[in-house]
C-alpha positions as CSV (number, residue, x, y, z in Angstrom):
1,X,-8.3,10.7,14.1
2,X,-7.1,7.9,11.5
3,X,-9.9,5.1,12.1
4,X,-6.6,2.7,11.2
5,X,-4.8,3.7,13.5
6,X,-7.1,3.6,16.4
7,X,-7.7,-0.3,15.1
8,X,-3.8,-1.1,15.0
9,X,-3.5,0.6,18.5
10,X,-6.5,-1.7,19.8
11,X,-4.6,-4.7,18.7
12,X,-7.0,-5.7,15.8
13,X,-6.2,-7.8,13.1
14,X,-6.8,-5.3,10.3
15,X,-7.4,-6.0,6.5
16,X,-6.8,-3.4,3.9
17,X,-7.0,-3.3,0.0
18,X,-5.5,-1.5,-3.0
19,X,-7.3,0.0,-5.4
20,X,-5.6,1.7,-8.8
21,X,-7.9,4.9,-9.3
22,X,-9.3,4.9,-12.9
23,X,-7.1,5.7,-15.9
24,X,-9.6,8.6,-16.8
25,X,-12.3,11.4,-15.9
26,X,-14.9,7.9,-15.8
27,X,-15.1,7.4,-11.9
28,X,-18.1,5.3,-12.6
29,X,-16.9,1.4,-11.8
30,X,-14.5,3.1,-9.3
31,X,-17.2,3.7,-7.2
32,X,-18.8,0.8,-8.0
33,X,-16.2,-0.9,-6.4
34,X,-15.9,1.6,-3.3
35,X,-19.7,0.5,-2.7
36,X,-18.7,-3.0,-2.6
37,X,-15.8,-2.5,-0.2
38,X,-17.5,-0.1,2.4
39,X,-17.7,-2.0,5.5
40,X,-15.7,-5.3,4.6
41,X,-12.0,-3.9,4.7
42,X,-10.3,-1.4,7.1
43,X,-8.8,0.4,5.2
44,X,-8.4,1.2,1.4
45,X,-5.1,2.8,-0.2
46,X,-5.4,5.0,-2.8
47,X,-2.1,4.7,-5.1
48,X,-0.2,7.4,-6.2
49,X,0.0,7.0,-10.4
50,X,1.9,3.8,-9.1
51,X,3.8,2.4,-11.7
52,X,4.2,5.3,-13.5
53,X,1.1,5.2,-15.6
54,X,-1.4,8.3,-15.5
55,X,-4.9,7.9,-13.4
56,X,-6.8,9.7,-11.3
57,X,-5.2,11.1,-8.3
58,X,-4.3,9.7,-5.0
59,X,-6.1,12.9,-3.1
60,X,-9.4,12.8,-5.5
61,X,-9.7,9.0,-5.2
62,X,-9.2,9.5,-1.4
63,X,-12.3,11.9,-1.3
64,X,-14.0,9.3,-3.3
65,X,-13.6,6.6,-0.6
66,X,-14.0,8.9,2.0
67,X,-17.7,9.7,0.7
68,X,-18.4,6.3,-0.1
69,X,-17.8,5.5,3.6
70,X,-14.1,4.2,3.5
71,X,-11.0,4.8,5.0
72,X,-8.7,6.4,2.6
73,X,-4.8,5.2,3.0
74,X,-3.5,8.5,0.5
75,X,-0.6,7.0,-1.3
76,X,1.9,10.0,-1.7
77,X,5.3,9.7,-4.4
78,X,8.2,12.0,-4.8
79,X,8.7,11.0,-8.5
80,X,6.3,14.0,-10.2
81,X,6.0,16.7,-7.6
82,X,8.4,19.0,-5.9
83,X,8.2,19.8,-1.5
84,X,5.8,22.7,-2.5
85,X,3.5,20.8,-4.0
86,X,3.5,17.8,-2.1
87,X,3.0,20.4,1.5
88,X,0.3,21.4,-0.6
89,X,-1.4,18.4,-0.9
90,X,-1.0,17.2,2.1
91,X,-2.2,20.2,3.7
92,X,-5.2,20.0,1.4
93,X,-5.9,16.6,2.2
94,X,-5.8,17.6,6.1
95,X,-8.2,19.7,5.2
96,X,-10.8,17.7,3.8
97,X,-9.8,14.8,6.5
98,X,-8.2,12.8,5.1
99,X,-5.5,12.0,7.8
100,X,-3.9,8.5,6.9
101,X,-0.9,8.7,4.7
102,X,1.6,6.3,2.7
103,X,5.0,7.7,2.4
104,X,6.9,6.0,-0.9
105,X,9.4,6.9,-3.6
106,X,7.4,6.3,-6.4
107,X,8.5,4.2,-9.2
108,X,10.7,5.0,-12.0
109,X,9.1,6.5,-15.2
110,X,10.6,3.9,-17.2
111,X,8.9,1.1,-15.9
112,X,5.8,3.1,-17.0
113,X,3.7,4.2,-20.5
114,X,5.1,7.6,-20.5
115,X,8.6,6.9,-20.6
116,X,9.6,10.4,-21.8
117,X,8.2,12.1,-18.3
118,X,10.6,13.6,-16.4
119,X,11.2,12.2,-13.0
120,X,11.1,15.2,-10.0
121,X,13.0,13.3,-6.6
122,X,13.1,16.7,-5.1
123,X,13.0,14.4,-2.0
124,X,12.7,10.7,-1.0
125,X,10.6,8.8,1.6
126,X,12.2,9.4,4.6
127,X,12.6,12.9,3.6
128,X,9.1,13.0,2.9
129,X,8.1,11.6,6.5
130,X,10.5,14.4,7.9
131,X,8.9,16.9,6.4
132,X,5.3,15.8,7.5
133,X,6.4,15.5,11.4
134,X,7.9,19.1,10.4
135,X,4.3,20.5,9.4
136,X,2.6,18.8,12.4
137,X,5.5,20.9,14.5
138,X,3.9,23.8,12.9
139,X,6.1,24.8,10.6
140,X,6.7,24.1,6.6
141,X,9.6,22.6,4.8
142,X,11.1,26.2,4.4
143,X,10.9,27.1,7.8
144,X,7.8,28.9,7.8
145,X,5.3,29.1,10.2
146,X,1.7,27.2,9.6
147,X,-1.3,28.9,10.8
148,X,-2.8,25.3,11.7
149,X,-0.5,22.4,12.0
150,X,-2.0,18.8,10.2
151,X,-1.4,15.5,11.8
152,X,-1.2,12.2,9.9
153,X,-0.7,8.6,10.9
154,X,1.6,7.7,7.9
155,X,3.1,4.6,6.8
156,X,5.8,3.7,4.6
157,X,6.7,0.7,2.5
158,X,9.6,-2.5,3.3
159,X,10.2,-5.3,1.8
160,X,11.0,-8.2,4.4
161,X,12.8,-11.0,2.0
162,X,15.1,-7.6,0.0
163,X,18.1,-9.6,-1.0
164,X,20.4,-8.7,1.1
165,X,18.5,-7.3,3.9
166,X,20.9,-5.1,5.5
167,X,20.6,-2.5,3.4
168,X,17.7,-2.3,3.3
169,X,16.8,-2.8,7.3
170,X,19.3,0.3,7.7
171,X,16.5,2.8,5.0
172,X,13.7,1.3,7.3
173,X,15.8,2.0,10.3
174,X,15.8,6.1,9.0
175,X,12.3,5.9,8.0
176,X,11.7,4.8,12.2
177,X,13.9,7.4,13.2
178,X,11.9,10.0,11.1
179,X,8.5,9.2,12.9
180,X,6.7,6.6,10.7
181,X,3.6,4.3,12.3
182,X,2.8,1.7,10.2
183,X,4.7,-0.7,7.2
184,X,3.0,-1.4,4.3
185,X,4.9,-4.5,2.7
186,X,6.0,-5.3,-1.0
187,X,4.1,-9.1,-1.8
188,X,4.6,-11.9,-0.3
189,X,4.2,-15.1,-1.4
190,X,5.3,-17.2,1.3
191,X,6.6,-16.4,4.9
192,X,9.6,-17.9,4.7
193,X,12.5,-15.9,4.9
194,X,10.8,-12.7,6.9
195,X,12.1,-14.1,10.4
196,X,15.2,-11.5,10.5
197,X,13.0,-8.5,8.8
198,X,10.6,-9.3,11.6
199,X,13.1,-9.8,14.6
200,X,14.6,-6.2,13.3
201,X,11.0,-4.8,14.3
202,X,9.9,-6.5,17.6
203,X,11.2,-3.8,19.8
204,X,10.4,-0.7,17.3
205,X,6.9,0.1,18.3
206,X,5.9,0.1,14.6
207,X,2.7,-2.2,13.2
208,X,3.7,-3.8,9.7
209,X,0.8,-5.3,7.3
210,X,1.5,-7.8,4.9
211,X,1.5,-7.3,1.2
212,X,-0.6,-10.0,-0.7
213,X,-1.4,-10.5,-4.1
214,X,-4.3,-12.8,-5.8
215,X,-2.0,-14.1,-8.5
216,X,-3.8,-13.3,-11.5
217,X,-2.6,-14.8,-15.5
218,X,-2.4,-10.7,-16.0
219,X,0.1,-10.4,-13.2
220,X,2.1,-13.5,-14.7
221,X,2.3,-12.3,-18.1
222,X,3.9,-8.6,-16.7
223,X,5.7,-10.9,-14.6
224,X,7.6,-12.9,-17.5
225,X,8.0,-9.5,-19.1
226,X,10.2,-8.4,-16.4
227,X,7.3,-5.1,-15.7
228,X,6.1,-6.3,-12.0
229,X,6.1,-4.2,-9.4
230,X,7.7,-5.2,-6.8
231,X,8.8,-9.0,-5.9
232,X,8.7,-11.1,-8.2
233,X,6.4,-14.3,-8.0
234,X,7.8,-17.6,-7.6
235,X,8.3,-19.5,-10.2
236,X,5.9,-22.3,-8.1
237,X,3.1,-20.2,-7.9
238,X,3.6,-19.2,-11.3
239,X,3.6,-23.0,-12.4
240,X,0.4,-23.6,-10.4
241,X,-2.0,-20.8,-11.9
242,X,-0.5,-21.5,-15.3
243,X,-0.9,-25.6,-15.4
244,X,-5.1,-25.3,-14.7
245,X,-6.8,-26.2,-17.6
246,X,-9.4,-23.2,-17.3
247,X,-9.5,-19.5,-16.4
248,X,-11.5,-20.1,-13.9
249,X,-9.7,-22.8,-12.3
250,X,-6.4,-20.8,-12.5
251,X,-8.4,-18.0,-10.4
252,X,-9.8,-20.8,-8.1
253,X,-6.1,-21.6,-7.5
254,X,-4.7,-18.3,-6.9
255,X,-7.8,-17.9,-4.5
256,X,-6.3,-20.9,-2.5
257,X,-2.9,-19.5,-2.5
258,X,-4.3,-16.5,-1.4
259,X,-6.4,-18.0,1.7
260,X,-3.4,-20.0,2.3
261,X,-1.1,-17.3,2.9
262,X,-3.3,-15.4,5.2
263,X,-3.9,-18.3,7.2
264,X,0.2,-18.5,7.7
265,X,0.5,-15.0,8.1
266,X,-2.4,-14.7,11.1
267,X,-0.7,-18.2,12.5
268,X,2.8,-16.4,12.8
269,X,1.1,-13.9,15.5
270,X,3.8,-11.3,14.5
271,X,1.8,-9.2,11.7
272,X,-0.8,-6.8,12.5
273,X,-2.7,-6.8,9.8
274,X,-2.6,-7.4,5.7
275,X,-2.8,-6.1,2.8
276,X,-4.3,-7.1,-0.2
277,X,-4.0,-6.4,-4.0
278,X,-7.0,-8.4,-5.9
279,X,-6.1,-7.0,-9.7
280,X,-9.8,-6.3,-10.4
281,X,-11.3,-9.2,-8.1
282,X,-12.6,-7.2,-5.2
283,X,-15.8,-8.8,-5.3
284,X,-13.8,-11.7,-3.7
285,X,-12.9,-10.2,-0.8
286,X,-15.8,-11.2,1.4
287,X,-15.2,-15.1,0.3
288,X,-11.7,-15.1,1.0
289,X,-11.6,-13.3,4.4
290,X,-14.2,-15.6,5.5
291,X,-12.0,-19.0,4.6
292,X,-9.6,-17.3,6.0
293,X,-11.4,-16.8,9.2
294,X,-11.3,-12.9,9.0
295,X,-14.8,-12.5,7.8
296,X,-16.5,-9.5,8.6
């Protein structure tokens, strides 16, 4: 049984992290990092060539954290593989128990560095969900019988401040319908403006994690070049890390931010949980959890 999802059902504040797995066959500061995460996050997510830029799989990197003691949250796209393969996988990852999943798109090749790959879509995410709750019914996409049926807690992605909401409430809305158990949101950078995404979710039975981002000058610059993933970041934030006089200062300050926003989103007592992208940081984690008052 997902080790997630028995800490969401218990009511626990839970922390998870992204992690990109490595652009190459090199796994070595990969699992450097693994080491460093096992027993001070939940949960950690395993991306699925997100962005569309080639690394090491989602289901290899999963095993990886799995050995290194870690929950693995498998990030699965619809952008490069077709319903056989993905039933494949996902069977495959059953098998070697990996049983948390994160149900997502994928983004476009273009905003990626190999342009010229040919996008698949054979389904989208709440497709994707509907076909998972069809395999733990016991049969496949096609109808087929399964000797074995998998079971997943999976997750999907929202973003609570899309502009306008509606639209997007009504996807989310179909990705509840199809079964889903957790949201994983886009970044936030400020709490402002979730109320309705939140009031949309407080009878839905569903736990949501927020998305948050130590603000690094990397993430700025693909920021100004239009190439972020996801919400943009304020032009206030951006103004902040970019006025200190130092590197190390402009980290100290997105390290604040960071803190800052945790201690908002805990004091809002309507998340269950965050997640957190630290762009290469992660030995931070243990500091910032801990001024935070999540330290573990």
């Amino acid at each position: 049984m997902s080790k997630l999802k028995e800490k969401l059902e218990s009511g626990e504040f839970v922390v998870t992290v992204g992690l990109y797995p490595p652009r190459g066959a090199d796994t070595g500061e990969f699992l450097a990092i693994l080491s460093k995460l096992a027993g001070k996050v939940d949960a950690i997510n395993l991306p699925d060539s997100r962005g569309a830029s080639i690394r090491l799989s989602a289901l290899s990197a999963s095993i990886l954290a799995k050995e290194k003691g870690l929950e693995p949250v498998m990030t699965v796209s619809c952008r490069d593989r077709n319903r056989i393969a993905i039933s494949a996988d996902l069977l495959g990852a059953h098998a070697l128990g990996i049983d948390t999943v994160l149900c997502v798109s994928g983004d476009y090749v273009s905003l990626g560095d190999v342009p010229q790959a040919k996008p698949v879509y054979d389904l989208d995410s709440v497709q994707l969900i509907n076909m998972i709750r069809q395999m733990e019914a016991g049969q496949d996409i096609g109808g087929n019988e399964l000797k074995g049926s998998p079971k997943f807690f999976v997750g999907c992605v929202a973003n609570p401040i899309a502009d306008p909401i509606e639209p997007h409430l009504l996807k989310l809305q179909k990705k509840l319908t199809a079964g889903v158990d957790f949201i994983q949101t886009l970044d936030l950078y400020s709490v402002e403006g979730t109320a309705e995404f939140l009031n949309f979710l407080e009878d839905k039975g569903v736990k949501a994690l927020a998305g948050l981002r130590l603000v690094t000058m990397a993430d700025i610059e693909q920021n100004e070049k239009g190439r972020v993933v996801g919400n943009e970041i304020p032009s206030e934030v951006i103004s902040e890390i970019k006025s200190a006089s130092t590197d190390v200062e402009a980290l100290a300050r997105a390290q604040e931010f960071l803190v800052a926003m945790i201690k908002d989103i805990r004091a809002e007592n309507r998340w269950s949980g965050i997640h957190l992208t630290m762009n290469g940081h992660e030995e931070l984690i243990p500091q910032i959890l801990e001024q935070a008052g999540l330290g573990k």
